[in-house]
TILOMAR-554906 format. One record per residue (C-alpha): residue in one letter; y, z, x. Coordinates in steps of 0.001 Angstrom, whole numbers, plus 500000, padded with zeros to 6 digits. Example, Ala and Ser with C-alpha at 12.3 -4.5 7.8 and 13.67 -1.06 7.14 Angstrom:
% residues 2
<rec><aa>A</aa><y>495500</y><z>507800</z><x>512300</x></rec>
<rec><aa>S</aa><y>498940</y><z>507140</z><x>513670</x></rec>
//
This chain:
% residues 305
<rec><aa>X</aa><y>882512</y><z>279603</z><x>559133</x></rec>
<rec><aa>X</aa><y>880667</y><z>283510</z><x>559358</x></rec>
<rec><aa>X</aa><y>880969</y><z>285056</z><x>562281</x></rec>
<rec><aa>X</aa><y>878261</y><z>284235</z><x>564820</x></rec>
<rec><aa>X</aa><y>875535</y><z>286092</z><x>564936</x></rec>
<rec><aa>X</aa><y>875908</y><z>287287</z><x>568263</x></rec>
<rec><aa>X</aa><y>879261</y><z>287962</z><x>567320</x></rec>
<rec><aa>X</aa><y>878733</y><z>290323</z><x>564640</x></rec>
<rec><aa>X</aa><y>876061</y><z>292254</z><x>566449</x></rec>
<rec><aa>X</aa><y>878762</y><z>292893</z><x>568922</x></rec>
<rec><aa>X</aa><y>881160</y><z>294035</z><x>566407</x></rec>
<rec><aa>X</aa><y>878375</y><z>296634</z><x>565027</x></rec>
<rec><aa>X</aa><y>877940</y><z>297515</z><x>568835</x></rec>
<rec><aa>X</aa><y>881376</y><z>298709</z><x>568855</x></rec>
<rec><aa>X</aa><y>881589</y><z>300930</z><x>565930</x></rec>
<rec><aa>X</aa><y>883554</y><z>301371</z><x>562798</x></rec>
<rec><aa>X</aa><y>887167</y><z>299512</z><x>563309</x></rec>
<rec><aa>X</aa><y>889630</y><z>302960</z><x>563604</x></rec>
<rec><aa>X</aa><y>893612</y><z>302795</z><x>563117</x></rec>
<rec><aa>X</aa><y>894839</y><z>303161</z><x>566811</x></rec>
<rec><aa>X</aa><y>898207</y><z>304633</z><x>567756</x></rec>
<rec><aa>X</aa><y>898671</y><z>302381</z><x>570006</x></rec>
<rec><aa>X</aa><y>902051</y><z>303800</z><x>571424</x></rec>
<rec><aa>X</aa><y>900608</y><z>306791</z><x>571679</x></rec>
<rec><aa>X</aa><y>899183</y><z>305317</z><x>574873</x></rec>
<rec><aa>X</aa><y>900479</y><z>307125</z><x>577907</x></rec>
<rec><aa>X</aa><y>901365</y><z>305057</z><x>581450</x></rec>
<rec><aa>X</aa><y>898069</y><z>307548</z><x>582804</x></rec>
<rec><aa>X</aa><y>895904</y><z>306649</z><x>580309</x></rec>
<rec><aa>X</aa><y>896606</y><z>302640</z><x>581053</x></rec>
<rec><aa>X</aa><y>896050</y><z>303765</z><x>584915</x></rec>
<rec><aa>X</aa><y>892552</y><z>305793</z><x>583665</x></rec>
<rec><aa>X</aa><y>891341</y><z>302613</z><x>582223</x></rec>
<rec><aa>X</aa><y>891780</y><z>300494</z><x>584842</x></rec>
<rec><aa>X</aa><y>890105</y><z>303095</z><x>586916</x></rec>
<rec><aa>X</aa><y>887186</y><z>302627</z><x>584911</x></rec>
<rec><aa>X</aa><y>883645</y><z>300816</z><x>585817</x></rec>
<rec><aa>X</aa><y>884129</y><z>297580</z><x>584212</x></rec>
<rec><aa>X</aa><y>881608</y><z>298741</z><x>580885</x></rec>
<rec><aa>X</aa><y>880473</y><z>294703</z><x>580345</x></rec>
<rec><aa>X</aa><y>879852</y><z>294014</z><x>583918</x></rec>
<rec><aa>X</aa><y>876398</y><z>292745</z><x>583694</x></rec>
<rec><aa>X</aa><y>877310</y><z>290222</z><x>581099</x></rec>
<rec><aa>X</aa><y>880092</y><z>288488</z><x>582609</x></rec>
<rec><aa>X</aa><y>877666</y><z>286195</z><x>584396</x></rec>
<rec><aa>X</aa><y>875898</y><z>285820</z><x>588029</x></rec>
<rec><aa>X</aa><y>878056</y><z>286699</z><x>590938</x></rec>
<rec><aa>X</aa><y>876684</y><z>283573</z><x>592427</x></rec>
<rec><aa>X</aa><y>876487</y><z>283500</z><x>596496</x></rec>
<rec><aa>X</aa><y>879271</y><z>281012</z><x>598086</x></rec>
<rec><aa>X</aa><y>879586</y><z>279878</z><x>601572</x></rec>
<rec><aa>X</aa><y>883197</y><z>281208</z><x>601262</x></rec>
<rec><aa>X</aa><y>885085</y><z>283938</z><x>599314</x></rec>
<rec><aa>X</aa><y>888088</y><z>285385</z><x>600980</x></rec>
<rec><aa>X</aa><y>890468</y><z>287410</z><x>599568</x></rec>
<rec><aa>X</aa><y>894391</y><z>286233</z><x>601244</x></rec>
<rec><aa>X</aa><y>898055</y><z>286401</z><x>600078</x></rec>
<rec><aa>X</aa><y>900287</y><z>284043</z><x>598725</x></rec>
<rec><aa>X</aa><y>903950</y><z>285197</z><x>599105</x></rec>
<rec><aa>X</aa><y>903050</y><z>288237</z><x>598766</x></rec>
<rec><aa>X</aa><y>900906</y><z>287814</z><x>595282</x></rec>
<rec><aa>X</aa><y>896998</y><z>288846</z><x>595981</x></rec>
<rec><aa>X</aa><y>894737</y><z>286119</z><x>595354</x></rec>
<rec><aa>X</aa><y>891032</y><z>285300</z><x>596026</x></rec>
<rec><aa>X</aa><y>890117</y><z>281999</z><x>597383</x></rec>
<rec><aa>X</aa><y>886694</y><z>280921</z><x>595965</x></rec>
<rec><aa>X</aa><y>884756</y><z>277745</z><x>597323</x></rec>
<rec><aa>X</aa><y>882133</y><z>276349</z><x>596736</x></rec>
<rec><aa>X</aa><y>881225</y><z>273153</z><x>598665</x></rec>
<rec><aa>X</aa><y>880057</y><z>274497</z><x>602279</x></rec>
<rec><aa>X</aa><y>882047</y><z>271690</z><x>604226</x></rec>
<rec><aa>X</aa><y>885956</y><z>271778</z><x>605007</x></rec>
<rec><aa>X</aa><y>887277</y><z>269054</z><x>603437</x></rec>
<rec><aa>X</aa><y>889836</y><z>268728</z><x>601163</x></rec>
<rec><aa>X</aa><y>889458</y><z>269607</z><x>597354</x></rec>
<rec><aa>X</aa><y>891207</y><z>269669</z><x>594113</x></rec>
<rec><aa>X</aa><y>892597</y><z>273661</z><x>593313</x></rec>
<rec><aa>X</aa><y>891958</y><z>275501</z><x>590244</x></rec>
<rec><aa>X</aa><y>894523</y><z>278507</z><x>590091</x></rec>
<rec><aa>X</aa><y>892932</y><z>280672</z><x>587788</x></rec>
<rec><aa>X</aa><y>894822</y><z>283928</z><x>585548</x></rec>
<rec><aa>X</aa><y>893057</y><z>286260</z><x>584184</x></rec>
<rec><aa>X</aa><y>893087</y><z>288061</z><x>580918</x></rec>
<rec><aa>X</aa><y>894299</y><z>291689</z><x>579690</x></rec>
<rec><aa>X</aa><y>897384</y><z>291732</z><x>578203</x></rec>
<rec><aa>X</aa><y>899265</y><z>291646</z><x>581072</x></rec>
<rec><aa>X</aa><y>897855</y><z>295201</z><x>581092</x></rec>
<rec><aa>X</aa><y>894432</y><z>295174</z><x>582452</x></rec>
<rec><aa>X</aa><y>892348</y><z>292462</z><x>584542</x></rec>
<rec><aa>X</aa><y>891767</y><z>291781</z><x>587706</x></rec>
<rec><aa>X</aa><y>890694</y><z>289201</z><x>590500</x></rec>
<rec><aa>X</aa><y>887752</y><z>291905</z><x>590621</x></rec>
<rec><aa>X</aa><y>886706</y><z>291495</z><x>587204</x></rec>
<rec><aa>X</aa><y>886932</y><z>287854</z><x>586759</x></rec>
<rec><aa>X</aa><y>884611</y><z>287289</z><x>590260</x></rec>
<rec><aa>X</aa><y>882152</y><z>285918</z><x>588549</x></rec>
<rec><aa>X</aa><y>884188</y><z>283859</z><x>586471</x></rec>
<rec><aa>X</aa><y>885428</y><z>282418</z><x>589748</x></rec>
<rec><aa>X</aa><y>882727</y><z>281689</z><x>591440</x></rec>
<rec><aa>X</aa><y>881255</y><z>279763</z><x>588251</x></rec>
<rec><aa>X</aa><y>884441</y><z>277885</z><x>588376</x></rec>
<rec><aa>X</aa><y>884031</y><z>277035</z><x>592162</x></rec>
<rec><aa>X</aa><y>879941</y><z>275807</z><x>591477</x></rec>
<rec><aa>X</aa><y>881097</y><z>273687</z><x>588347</x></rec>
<rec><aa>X</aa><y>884582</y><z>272414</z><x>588729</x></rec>
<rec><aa>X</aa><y>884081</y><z>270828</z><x>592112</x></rec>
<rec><aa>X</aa><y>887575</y><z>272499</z><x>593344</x></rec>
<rec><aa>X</aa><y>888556</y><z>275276</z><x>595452</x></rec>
<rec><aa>X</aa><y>889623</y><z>278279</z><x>593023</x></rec>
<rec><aa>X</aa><y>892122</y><z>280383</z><x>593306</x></rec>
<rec><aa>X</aa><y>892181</y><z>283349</z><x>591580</x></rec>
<rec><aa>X</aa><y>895718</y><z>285413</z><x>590853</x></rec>
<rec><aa>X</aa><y>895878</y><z>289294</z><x>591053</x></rec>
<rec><aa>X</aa><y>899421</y><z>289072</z><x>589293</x></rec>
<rec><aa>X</aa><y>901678</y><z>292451</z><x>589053</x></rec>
<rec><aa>X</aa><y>900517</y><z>294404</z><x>585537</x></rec>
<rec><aa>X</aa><y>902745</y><z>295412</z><x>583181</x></rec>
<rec><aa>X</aa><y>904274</y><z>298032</z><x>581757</x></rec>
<rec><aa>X</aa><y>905200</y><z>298983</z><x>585751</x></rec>
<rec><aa>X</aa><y>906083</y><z>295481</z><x>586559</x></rec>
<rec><aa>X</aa><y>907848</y><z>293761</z><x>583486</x></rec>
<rec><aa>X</aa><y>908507</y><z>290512</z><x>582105</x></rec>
<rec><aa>X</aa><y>908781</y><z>287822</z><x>583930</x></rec>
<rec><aa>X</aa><y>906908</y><z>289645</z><x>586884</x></rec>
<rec><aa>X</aa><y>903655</y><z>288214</z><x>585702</x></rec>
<rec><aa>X</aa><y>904871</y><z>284761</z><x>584775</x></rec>
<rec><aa>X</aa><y>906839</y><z>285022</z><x>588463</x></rec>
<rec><aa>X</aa><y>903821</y><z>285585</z><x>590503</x></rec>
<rec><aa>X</aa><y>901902</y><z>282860</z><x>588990</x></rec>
<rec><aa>X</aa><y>904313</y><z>280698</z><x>589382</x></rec>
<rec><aa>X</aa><y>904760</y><z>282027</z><x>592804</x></rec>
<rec><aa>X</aa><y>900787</y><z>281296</z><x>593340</x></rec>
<rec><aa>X</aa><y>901213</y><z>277787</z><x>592356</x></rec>
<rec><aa>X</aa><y>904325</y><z>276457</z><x>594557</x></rec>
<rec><aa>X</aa><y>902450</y><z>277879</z><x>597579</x></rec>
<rec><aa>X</aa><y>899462</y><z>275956</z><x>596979</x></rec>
<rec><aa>X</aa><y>901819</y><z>272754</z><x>596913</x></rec>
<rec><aa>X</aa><y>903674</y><z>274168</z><x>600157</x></rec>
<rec><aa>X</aa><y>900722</y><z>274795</z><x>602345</x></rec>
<rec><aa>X</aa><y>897862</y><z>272687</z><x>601092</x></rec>
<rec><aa>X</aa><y>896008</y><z>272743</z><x>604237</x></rec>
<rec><aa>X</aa><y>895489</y><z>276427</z><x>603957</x></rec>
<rec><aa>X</aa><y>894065</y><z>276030</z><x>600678</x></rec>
<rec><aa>X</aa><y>892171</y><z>272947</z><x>602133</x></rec>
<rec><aa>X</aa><y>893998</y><z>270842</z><x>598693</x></rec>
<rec><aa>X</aa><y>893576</y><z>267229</z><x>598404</x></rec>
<rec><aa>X</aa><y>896899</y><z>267578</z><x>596215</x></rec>
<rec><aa>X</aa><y>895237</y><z>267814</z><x>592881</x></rec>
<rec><aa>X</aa><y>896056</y><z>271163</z><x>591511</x></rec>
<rec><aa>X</aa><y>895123</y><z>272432</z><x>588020</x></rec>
<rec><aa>X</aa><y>896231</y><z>275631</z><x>586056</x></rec>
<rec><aa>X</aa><y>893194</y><z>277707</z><x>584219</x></rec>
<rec><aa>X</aa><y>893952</y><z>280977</z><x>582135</x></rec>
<rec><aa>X</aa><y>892363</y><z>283238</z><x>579257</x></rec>
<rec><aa>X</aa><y>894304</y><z>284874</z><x>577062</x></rec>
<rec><aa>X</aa><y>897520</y><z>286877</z><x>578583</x></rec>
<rec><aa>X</aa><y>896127</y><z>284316</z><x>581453</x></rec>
<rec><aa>X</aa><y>896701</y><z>281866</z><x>579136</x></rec>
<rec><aa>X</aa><y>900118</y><z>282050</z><x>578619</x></rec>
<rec><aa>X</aa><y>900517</y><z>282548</z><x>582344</x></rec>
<rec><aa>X</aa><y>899033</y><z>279203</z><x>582832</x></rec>
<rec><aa>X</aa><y>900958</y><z>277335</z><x>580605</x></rec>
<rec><aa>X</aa><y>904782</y><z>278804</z><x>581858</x></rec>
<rec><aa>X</aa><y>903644</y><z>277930</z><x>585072</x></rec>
<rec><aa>X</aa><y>902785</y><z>274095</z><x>583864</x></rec>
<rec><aa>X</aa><y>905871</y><z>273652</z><x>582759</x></rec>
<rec><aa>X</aa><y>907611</y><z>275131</z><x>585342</x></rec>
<rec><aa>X</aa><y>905769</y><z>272973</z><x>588210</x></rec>
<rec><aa>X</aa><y>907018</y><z>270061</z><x>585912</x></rec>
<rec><aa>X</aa><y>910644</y><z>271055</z><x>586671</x></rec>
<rec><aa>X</aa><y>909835</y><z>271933</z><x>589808</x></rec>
<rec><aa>X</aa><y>909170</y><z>268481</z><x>590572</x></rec>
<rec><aa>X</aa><y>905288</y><z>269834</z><x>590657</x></rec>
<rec><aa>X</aa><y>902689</y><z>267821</z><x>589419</x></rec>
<rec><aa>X</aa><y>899392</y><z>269004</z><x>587590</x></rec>
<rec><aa>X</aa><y>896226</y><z>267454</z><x>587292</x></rec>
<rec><aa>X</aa><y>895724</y><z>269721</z><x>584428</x></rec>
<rec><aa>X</aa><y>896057</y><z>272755</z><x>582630</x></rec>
<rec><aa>X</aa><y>893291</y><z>274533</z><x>580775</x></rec>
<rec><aa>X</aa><y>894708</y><z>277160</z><x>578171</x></rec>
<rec><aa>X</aa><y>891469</y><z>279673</z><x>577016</x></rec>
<rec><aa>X</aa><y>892152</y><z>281664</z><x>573863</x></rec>
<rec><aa>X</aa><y>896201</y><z>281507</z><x>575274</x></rec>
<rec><aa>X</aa><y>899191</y><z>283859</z><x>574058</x></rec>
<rec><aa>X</aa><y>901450</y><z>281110</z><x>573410</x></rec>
<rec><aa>X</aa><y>903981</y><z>282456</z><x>571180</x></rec>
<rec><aa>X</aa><y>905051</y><z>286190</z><x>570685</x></rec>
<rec><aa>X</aa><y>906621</y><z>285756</z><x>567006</x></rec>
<rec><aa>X</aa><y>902932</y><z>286516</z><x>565966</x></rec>
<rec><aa>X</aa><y>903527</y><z>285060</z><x>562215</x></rec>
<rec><aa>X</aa><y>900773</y><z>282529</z><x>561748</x></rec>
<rec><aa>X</aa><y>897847</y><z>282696</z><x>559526</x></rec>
<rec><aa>X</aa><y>895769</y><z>283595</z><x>561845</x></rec>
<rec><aa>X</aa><y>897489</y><z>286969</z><x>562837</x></rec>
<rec><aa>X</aa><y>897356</y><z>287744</z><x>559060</x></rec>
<rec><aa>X</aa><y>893114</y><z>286634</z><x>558828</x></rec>
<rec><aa>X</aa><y>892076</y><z>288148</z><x>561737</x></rec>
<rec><aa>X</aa><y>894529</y><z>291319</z><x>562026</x></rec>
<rec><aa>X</aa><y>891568</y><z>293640</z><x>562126</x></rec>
<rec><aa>X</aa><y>888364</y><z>294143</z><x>562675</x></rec>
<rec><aa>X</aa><y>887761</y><z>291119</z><x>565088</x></rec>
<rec><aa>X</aa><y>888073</y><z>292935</z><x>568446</x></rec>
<rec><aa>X</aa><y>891919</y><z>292041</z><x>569324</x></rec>
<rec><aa>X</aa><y>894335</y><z>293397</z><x>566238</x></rec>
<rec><aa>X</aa><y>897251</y><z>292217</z><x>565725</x></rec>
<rec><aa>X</aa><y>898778</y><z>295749</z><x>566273</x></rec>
<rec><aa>X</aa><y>897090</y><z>295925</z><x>569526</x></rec>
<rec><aa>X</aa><y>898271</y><z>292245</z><x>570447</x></rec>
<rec><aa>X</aa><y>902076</y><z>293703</z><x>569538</x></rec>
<rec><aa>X</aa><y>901429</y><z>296664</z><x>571895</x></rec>
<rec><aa>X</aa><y>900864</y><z>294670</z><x>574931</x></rec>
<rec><aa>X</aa><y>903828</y><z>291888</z><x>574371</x></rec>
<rec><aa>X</aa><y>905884</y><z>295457</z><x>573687</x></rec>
<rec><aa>X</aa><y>904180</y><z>296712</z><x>577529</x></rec>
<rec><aa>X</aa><y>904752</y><z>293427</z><x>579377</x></rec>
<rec><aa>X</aa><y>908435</y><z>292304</z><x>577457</x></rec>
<rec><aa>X</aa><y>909835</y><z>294510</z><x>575683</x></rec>
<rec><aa>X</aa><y>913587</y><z>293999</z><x>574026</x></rec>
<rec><aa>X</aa><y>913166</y><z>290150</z><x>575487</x></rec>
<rec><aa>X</aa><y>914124</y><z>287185</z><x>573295</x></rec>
<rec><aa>X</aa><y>910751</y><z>286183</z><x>572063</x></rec>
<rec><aa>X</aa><y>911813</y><z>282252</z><x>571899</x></rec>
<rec><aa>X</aa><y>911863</y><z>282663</z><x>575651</x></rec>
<rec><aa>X</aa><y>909348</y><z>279575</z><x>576753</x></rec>
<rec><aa>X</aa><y>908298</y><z>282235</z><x>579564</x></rec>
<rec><aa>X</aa><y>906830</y><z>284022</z><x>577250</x></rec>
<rec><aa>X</aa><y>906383</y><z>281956</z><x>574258</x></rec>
<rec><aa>X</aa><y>905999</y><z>278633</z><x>576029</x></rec>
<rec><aa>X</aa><y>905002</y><z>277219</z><x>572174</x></rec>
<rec><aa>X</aa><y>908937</y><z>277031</z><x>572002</x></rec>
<rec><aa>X</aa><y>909830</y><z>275070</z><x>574863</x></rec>
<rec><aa>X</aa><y>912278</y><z>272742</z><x>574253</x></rec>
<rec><aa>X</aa><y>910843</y><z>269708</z><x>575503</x></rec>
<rec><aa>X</aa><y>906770</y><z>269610</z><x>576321</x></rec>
<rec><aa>X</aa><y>907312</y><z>266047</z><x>577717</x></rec>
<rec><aa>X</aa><y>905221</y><z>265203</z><x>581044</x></rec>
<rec><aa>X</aa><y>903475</y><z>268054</z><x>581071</x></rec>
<rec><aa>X</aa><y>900133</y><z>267886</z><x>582985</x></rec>
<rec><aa>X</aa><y>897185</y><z>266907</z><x>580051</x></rec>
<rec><aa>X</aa><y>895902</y><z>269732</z><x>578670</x></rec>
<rec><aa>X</aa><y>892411</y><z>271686</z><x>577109</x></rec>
<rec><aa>X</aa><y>892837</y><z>274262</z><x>574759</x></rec>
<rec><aa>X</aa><y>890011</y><z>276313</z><x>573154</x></rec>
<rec><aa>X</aa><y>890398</y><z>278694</z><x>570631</x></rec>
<rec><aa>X</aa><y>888350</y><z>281238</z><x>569094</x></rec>
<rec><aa>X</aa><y>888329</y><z>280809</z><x>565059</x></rec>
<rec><aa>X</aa><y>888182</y><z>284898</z><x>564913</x></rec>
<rec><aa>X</aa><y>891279</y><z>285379</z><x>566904</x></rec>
<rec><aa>X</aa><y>894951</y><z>286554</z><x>565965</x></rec>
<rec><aa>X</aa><y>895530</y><z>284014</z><x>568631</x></rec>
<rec><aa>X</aa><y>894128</y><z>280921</z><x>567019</x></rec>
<rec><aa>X</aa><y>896655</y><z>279162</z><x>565454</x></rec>
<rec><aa>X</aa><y>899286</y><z>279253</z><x>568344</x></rec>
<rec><aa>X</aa><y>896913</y><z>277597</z><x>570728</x></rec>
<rec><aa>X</aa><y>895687</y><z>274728</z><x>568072</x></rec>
<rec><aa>X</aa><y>899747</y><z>274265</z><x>567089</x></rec>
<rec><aa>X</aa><y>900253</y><z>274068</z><x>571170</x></rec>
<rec><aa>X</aa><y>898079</y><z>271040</z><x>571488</x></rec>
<rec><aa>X</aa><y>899275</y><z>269179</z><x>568641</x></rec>
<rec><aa>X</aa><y>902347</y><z>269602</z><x>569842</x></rec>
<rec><aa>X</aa><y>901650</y><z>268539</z><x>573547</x></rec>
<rec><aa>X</aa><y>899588</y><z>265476</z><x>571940</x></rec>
<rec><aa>X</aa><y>902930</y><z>264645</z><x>569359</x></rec>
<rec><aa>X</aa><y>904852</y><z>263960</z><x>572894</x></rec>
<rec><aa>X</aa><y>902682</y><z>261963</z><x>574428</x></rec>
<rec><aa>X</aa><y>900916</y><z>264516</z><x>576596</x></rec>
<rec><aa>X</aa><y>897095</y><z>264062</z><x>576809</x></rec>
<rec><aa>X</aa><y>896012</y><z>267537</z><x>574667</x></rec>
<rec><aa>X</aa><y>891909</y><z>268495</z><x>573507</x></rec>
<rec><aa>X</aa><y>891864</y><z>271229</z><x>571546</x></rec>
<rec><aa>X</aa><y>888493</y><z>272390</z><x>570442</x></rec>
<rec><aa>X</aa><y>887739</y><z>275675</z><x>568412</x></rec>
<rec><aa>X</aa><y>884371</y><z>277123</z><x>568593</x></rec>
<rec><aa>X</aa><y>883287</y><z>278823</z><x>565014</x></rec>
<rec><aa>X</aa><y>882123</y><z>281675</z><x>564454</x></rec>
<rec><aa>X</aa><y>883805</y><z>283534</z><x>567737</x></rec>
<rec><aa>X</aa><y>885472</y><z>286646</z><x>568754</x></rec>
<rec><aa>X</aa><y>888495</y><z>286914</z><x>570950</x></rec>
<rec><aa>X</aa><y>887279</y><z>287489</z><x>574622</x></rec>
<rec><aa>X</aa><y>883822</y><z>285597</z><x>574019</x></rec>
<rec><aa>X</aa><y>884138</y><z>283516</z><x>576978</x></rec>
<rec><aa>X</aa><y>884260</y><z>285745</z><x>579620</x></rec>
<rec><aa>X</aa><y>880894</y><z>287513</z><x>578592</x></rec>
<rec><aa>X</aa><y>878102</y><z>284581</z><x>578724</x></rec>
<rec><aa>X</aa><y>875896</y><z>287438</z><x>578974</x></rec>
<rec><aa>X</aa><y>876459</y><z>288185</z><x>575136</x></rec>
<rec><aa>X</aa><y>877359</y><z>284890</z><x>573521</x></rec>
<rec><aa>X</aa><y>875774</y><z>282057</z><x>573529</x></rec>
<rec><aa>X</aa><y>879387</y><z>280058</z><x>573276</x></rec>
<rec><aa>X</aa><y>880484</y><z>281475</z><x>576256</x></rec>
<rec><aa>X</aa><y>878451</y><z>279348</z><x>577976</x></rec>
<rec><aa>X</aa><y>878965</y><z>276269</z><x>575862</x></rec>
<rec><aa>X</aa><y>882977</y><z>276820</z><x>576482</x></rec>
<rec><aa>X</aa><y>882567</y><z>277123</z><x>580237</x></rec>
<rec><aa>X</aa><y>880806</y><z>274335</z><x>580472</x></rec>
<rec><aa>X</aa><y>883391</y><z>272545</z><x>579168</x></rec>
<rec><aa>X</aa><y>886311</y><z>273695</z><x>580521</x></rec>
<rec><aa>X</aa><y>884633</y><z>272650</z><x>583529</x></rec>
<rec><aa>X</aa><y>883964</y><z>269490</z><x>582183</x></rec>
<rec><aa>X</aa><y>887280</y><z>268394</z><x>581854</x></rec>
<rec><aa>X</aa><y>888253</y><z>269599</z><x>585064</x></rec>
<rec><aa>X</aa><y>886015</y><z>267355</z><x>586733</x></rec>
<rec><aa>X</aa><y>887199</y><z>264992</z><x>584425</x></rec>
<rec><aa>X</aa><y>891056</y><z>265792</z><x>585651</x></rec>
<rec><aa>X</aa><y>890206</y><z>264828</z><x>589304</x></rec>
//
């Protein structure tokens, strides 16, 4: 398919596409950036008023507890990881994302402030969700859980979610689901879609490189941590949602995932909205498919319960 309208206005928005050294990039100029108003604010949706937002710990990993439903009894948990690389994002950034997930999903959500690389390295990131996760399961009537616990994560988030899935498994853990958005899912970055989309389609390939290099660099990229694509054995893993962008590096890894999870007898929807960009579904402000894609994420949470 073209790109989406919408799509390629925001491309033209941006400018002409420019070579980046990207390691060039100095450990002050990461920090400057994150220092930095968050420049699509006002699209990232409504920072809808909830009868309870309150930011806690879980052994020792921030987190923001987001809920929706103004009584106090138990409720499925969403734990949700945002996107950036492992780089950038934040609980702050994603707010509204959470509390669109607490109105729609029917659960308590959990947002994860996970450590950012390159100061905190592989596994840190894939450690503190993980972390995030067993608590929930060790203390559920803090997080007022009626034991059904999902996994929800975009991008970098994405891959976050899905080591953690498969960790709960062999933790003895059970999911109700995992929800993979746009997800880094394998860092050999040799599919198609690397090659179609490498630039010009707001995440290059050469940027995508960068971060894996920030977050685990020198680490065996058939790791499942990092590249949970080559996990031995995807068997009983929770049931799973995938969506992909079709303008994404990223595309490709996330469709092969779900095959694969559906090939062993896991319960795997992978849907790929045409036409879109890389990052399109945390701005509902700007595309149209945002909204479409949250809507259905949500969807088959609900579904999950």
């Amino acid at each position: 398919m073209p790109l989406h309208p919408q799509a390629r206005d925001y491309l033209a928005s941006l400018g002409p596409d420019e070579d980046t050294d990207f390691d060039a990039i100095t450990l002050a100029e990461i920090h400057e950036r994150r220092a930095q108003p968050d420049g699509v604010a006002l699209h990232r949706g409504p920072l809808t008023k909830l009868p309870f937002v309150r930011d806690e710990v879980a052994e020792g990993v921030p987190i923001r507890i987001y809920r929706a439903d103004p009584g106090d009894g138990p409720l499925p948990v969403v734990v949700y990881f945002h996107g950036g690389g492992w780089v950038f994002g934040s609980i702050r950034r994603s707010d509204a994302f959470g509390r669109f997930l607490a109105v729609h999903s029917g659960a308590v959500v959990v947002s994860a402030d996970y450590r950012l690389a390159p100061e905190h390295p592989f596994p840190a990131a894939a450690d503190d969700a993980f972390t995030v996760v067993r608590d929930i399961f060790a203390r559920p009537a803090f997080y007022q859980s009626n034991g059904s616990v999902a996994v929800v994560g975009e991008s970098a988030g994405g891959n976050l979610a899905a080591v953690a899935a498969w960790q709960a498994r062999d933790a003895g853990l059970r999911l109700a689901h995992q929800a993979l958005v746009c997800p880094v899912l394998d860092a050999a970055m040799d599919t198609p879609s690397y090659a179609e989309c490498a630039k010009g389609y707001v995440l290059p390939a050469a940027e995508m490189a960068w971060f894996a290099r920030q977050y685990a660099d020198g680490v065996n990229r058939a790791d499942p941590r990092l590249s949970p694509l080559r996990l031995p054995d995807v068997a009983g893993l929770p049931p799973a949602t995938v969506v992909t962008a079709e303008y994404d590096v990223l595309r490709d890894e996330g469709e092969a995932y779900a095959r694969r999870l559906a090939q062993a007898g896991v319960p795997a929807e992978s849907r790929r909205f045409d036409g879109a960009l890389h990052g399109f579904f945390a701005l509902p402000g700007l595309f149209d498919q945002a909204a479409e894609a949250r809507d259905y994420v949500a969807r088959r949470l609900r579904e999950s319960w």
